[in-house]
C-alpha positions in Angstrom: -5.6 -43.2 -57.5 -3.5 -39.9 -56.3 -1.3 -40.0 -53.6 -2.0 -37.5 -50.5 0.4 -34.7 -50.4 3.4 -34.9 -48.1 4.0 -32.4 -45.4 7.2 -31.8 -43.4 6.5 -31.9 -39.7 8.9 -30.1 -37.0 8.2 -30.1 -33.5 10.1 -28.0 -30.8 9.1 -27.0 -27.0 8.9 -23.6 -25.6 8.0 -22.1 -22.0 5.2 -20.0 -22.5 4.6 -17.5 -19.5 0.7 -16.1 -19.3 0.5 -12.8 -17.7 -2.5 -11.0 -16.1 -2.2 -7.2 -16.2 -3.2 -6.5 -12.8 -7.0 -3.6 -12.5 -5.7 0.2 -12.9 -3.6 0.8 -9.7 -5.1 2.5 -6.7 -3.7 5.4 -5.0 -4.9 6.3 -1.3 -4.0 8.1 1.4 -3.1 11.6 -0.4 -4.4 15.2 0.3 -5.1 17.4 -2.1 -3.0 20.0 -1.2 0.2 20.1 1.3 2.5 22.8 1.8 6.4 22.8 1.5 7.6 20.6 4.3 5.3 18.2 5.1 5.4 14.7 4.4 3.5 13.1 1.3 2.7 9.5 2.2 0.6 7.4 -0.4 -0.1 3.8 -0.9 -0.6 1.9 -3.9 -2.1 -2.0 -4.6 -2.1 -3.5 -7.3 -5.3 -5.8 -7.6 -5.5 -9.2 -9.5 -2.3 -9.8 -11.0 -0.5 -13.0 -12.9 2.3 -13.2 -11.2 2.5 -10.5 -8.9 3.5 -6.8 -9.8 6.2 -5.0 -8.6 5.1 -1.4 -8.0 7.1 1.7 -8.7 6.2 5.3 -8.1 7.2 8.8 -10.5 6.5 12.4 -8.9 6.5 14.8 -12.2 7.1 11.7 -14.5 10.5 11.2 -13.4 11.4 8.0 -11.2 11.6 7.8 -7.7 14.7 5.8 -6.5 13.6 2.6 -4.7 16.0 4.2 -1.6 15.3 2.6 2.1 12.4 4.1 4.0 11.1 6.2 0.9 9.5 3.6 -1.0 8.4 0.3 1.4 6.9 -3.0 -0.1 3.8 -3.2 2.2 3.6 -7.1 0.8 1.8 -9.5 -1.6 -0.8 -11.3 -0.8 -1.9 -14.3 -3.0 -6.1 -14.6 -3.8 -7.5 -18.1 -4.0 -8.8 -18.9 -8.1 -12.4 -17.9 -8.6 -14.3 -18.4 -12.0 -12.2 -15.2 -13.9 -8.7 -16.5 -12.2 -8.9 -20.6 -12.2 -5.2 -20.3 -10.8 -5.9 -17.3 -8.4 -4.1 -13.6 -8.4 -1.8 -11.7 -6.5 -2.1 -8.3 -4.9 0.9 -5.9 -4.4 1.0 -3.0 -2.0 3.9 -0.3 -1.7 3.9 2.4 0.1 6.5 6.0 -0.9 7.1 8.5 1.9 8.5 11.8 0.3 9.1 14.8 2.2 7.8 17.8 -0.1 10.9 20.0 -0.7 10.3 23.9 -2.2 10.9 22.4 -5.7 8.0 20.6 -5.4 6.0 24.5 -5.4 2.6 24.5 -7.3 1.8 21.3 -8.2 2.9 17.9 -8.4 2.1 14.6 -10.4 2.3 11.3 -8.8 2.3 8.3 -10.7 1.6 4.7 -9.4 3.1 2.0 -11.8 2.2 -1.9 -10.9 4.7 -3.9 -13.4 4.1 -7.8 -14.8 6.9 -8.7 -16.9 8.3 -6.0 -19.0 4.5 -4.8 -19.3 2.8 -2.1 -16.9 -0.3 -0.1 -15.9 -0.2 2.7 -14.2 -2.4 5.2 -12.6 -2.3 9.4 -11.5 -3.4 12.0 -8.8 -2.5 15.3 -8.7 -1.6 17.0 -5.6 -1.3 21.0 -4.7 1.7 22.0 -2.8 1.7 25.2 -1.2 4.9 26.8 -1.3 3.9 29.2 2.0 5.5 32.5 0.5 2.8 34.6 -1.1 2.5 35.1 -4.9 3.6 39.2 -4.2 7.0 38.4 -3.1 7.9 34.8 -4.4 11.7 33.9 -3.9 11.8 34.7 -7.6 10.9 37.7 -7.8 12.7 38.9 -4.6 15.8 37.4 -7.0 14.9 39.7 -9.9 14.4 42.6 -7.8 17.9 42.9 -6.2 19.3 41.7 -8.8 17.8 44.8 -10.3 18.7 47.1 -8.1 22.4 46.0 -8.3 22.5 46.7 -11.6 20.8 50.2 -11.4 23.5 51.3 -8.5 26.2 50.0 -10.5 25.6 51.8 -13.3 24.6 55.3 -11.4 28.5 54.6 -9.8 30.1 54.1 -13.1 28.4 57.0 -15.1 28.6 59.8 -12.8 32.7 60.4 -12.7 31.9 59.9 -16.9 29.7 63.1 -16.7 31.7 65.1 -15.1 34.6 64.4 -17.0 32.6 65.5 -20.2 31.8 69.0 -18.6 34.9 70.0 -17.7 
């Protein structure tokens, strides 16, 4: 008769935290095209989350600064469980006020990021900004043309009294 093999057992407990992703963040409330000055109010939720998500917004990729009265929590609210979430879900609105300042000119990305835990989904719209100064004379090129000129009257001023001093 053979013996049954011998295994070593070890036990040990863990927490083990389930997370639901929440549905691809919705954006509302945008234009699609504002001009330099006025003031770009959007709102993002964040559907059917495990816990809830904390939202977060970028302009351009970059972060916008949580800062009172730009960006306002507009709340959670908590959905009772149905057959695809037993336990329920949570929904998360925020809302970012950002007045649209000259650098802002062309275009701008905005980014609405719902986080769970270190993970995240995140959705996009694109918005036009108008910078109200015509493409013929942007501040840029008004820049380049005195700058220009500055140069041209500098050097007629410096290479006159050189010319005459040759002649003599």
């Amino acid at each position: 008769m053979r013996e049954a093999p011998f295994f070593e057992r070890d036990s040990e407990t863990q927490n083990l935290t389930v997370i639901r992703l929440p549905d691809d963040p919705e954006i509302f409330g945008i234009r699609s095209s504002y001009k330099v000055g006025d003031v770009l109010e959007a709102t993002c939720t964040a559907r059917h989350s495990w816990p809830s998500s904390r939202i977060s917004f970028t302009i351009n990729n970059e972060r916008v600064p949580p800062e009172p009265g730009r960006v306002q929590s507009l709340g959670v609210s908590e959905e009772k469980g149905n057959s695809y979430f037993p336990n329920g879900s949570y929904t998360s609105t925020s809302k970012l006020i950002l007045p649209l300042e000259r650098r802002f000119s062309s275009s701008l990305r905005l980014g609405c990021h719902a986080h769970v835990q270190s993970l995240e989904k995140a959705s996009f719209a694109s918005v036009e900004v108008d910078s109200g100064i015509s493409s013929m004379f942007s501040f840029f090129n008004a820049g380049v043309a005195c700058w220009t000129s500055n140069i041209i009257l500098i050097s007629v001023t410096l290479t006159m009294p050189l010319l005459l001093l040759n002649h003599l």
